[in-house]
GULO-148608 format. One record per residue (C-alpha): x, y, z; residue in one letter. Coordinates in steps of 0.02 Angstrom, whole numbers, plus 50000, padded with zeros to 5 digits. Layout:
<recs>
XYZa...
</recs>
This chain:
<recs>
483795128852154x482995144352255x483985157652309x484055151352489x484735132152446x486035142852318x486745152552463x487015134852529x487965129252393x489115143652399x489555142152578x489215124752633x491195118952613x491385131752746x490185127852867x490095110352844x491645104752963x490905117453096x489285106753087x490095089153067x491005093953242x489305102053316x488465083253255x489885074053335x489775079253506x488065079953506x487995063453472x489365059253606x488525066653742x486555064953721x485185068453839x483675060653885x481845068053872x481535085053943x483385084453991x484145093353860x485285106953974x486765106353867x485995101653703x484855116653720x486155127153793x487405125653635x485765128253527x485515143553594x487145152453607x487395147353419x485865156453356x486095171853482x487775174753402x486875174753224x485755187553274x484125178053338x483235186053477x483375169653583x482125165253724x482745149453813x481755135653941x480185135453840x479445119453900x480795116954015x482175116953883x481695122253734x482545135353637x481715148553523x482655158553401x481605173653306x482315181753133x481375197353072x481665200252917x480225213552838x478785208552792x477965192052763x477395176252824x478065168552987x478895152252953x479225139653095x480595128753066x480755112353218x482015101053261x481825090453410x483295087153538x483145071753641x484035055153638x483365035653673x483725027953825x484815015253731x486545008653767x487465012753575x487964997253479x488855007553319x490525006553343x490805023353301x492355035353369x491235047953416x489895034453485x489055037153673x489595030253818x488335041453923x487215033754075x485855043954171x484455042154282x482875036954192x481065044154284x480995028354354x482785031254446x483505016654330x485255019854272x485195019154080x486215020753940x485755034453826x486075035453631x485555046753493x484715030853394x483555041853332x484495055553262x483995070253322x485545077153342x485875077653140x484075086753152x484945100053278x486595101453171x485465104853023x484465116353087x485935129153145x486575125852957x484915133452889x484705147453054x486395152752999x486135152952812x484535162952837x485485174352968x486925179152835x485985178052678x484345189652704x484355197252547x484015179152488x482055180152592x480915189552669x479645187752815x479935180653013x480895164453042x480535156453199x481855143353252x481315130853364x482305116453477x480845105153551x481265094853694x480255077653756x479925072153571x480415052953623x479005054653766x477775065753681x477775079053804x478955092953724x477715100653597x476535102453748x477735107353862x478045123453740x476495127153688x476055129853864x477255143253879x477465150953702x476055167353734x476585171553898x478445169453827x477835184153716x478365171053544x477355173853393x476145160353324x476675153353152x475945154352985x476595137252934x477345123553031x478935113452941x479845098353008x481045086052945x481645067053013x483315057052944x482585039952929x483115021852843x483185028152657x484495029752516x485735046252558x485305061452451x483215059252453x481795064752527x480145058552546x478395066852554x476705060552575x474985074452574x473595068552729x474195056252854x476095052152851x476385044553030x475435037453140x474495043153304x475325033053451x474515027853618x475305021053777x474735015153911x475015008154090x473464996354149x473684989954325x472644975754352x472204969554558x472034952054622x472484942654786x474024935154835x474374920054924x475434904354937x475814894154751x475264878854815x473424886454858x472874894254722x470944891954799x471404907554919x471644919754777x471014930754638x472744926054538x473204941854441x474454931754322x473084920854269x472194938554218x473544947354148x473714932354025x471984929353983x471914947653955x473474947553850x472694937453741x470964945053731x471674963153693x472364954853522x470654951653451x470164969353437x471224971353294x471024956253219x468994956553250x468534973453287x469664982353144x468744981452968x470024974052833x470264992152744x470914999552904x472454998452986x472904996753170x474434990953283x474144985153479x475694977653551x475924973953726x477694978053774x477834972953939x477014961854072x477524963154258x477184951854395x477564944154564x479404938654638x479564921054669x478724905454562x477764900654732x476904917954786x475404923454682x475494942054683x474334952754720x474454961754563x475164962954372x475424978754266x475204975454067x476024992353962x475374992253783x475705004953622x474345007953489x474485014953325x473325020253197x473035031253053x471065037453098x470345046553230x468825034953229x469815017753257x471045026153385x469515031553487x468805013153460x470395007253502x470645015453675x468795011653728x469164992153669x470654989853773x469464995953928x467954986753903x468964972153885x470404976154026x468594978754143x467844962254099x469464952654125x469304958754293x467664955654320x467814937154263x469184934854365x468054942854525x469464954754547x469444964754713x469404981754613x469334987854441x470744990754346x471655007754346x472285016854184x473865027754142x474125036253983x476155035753967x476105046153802x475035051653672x475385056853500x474005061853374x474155058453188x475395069453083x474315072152935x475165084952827x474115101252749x473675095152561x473925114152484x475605116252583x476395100852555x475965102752364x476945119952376x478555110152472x478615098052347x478805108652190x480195115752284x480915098152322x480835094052138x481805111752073x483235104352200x483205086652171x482265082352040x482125061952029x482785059052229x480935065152260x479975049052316x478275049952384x478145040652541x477005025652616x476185031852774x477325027452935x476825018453081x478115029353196x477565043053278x477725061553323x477305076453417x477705088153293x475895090353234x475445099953406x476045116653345x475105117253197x473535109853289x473675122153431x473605136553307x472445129953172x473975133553037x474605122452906x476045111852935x477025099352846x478365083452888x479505074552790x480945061652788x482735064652727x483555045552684x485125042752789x485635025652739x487285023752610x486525023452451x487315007452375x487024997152539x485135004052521x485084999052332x486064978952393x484684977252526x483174982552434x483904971752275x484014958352405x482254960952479x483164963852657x482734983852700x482354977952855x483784971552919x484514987452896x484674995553073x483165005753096x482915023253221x482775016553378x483895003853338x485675002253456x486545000753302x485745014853205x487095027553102x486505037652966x488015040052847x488475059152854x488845060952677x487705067352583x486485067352717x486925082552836x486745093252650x485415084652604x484555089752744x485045109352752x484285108552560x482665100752596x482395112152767x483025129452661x481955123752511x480205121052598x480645136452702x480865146652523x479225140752481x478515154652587x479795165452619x480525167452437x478815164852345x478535167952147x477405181652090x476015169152080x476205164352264x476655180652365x475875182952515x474735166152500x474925158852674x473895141152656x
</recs>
């Protein structure tokens, strides 16, 4: 135990309800991507009252929080804000009943099924534990509520705005995400720990006429199916064996009535993968072939691309992710598990990209530990209800402390450092 995660255990039975009922109506009234009005807003008046020089719409919502606290190293700590737009299948008292207006103008439901607001609730645990315990640390603690993580535009959003916001730049980038995972762990993993995720939109032009002559079109259906099916070979022949890649078309849109041909279909499609070099051959695969589809088809026009989101690769600094984890194992010892690389993905990694600093991710389990230890007994983790999932509820207890510890501990690796360790940035 440092002397940050100690001031938690003396005064988490008192601020524990405050963030229980913080988590709660967070969760009952979410917001969507680059939304986040009131989210951000009761972010921000909690930290001012601590003391935080607060700078608010950074990125459109995002809320920065700055502690000075003599000198040191300048510690970012992130938590991201947004919620899915699911409709909540928990059953829980405090569950969302919340609908909004999607960018498409679709009325959705909307649902923390990620949990990002038990990543909110923590982080004003550890902004006010470092606010009323600074004889425990030294240095500059910069608090940060991203918007737009769920549509990978957030980081971006407030990075574009941080200088001329007058914010300073990090020496280390931390971040934390309650996943599927037995209550009271953590997980860590040095290099690549999620994946880098690529969506897009590919609109594909034919030429409509009646069903019943299909001689006096370019049918886009036909295609949209061939090229459905063409787009699967490029992991299964393109890929070498010893790499690892995910395409998945999610959704294929066409025509009105069984006897019209349209006179176009739209195919949307997510990639994931763990190296720069197959995500570029990825993207230029889905092209080539997307292009000769068309051109086998004699389509009137090429096809036209839209990225829909981006994520690189989180791919956590070796040297700084070695500090974090002594520090996870001095507070919880054997619940330390080293973790498989994930095939989710994340926007976190744009801070520490943008500013060529270190920066490190990690997961905190949320599942009840003995329903964890049935399934994985039983060889059925995965029917456990995942993030993203309607029915996704990570149990609170131990989990919301869990979670302060972890965040306070990797922040203590910098800003409480040992003799051996003081002033060592990397």
């Amino acid at each position: 135990m440092n002397s940050l995660t100690a001031a938690l255990d003396r005064v988490y039975a008192q601020i524990a309800p405050e963030l229980l009922e913080i988590y709660k109506d967070l969760h009952r009234n979410p917001e969507l991507s680059m939304q986040e009005h009131r989210t951000a807003g009761i972010a921000a008046d909690y930290i001012g009252k601590l003391g935080y020089a607060v700078t608010r719409g950074v990125g459109v919502t995002g809320v920065v929080g700055v502690l000075r606290n003599g000198e040191g190293p300048t510690v970012m700590l992130r938590a991201d804000m947004d919620a899915l737009p699911i409709a909540e299948d928990t059953g829980l008292p405090y569950a969302s009943t919340v609908t909004a207006t999607d960018t498409e103008g679709r009325s959705v439901g909307v649902a923390h099924s990620c949990g990002h607001d038990l990543h909110v609730a923590w982080m004003l645990g550890a902004a006010r534990v470092l606010a009323e315990h600074r004889d425990a640390w030294q240095g500059t603690v910069l608090i940060v509520f991203q918007p737009g993580e769920e549509t990978a535009e957030g980081a971006n959003a407030m990075i574009a705005d941080w200088d001329a916001a007058g914010l300073p730049r990090a020496d280390v980038v931390l971040g934390q995400h309650v996943m599927v995972g037995a209550a009271g762990t953590v997980s860590w993993r040095e290099g690549v720990i999620l994946s880098a995720g690529d969506s897009l939109k590919v609109q594909l032009f034919g030429r409509g006429s009646h069903g019943s002559q299909p001689q006096t079109s370019i049918d886009p259906v036909v295609m949209a199916a061939a090229t459905v099916m063409r787009l699967q070979t490029i992991v299964s022949r393109e890929i070498g064996p010893q790499e690892s890649a995910v395409l998945t078309i999610g959704s294929l849109q066409a025509g009105t009535k069984e006897n019209i041909i349209p006179d176009d279909a739209t195919i949307k499609l997510n990639i994931r993968t763990y190296d720069e070099g197959v995500r570029e051959h990825m993207l230029q695969a889905v092209r080539r072939i997307c292009c000769a589809e068309c051109d086998a088809s004699n389509a009137p026009r090429p096809p036209e691309f839209t990225t829909l989101s981006s994520y690189p690769l989180t791919d956590n600094d070796h040297a700084a992710t070695a500090r974090i984890v002594d520090a996870f194992r001095a507070q919880f010892g054997d619940a330390v598990l080293q973790s498989k690389r994930m095939a989710a993905s994340e926007d976190f990694s744009v801070f520490g990209r943008t500013w060529g600093v270190p920066y490190v991710f990690w997961f905190v389990g949320g599942t009840d530990p003995e329903v964890h230890a049935k399934a994985k007994a039983e060889g059925t983790l995965n029917r456990i209800p995942s993030n993203h999932s309607p029915r996704f509820a990570p149990v609170l207890d131990p989990t919301l402390e869990t979670g302060l510890q972890a965040m306070l501990s990797a922040a203590s690796a910098w800003l409480c450092p040992t003799a051996s360790t003081k002033g060592d940035t990397a």
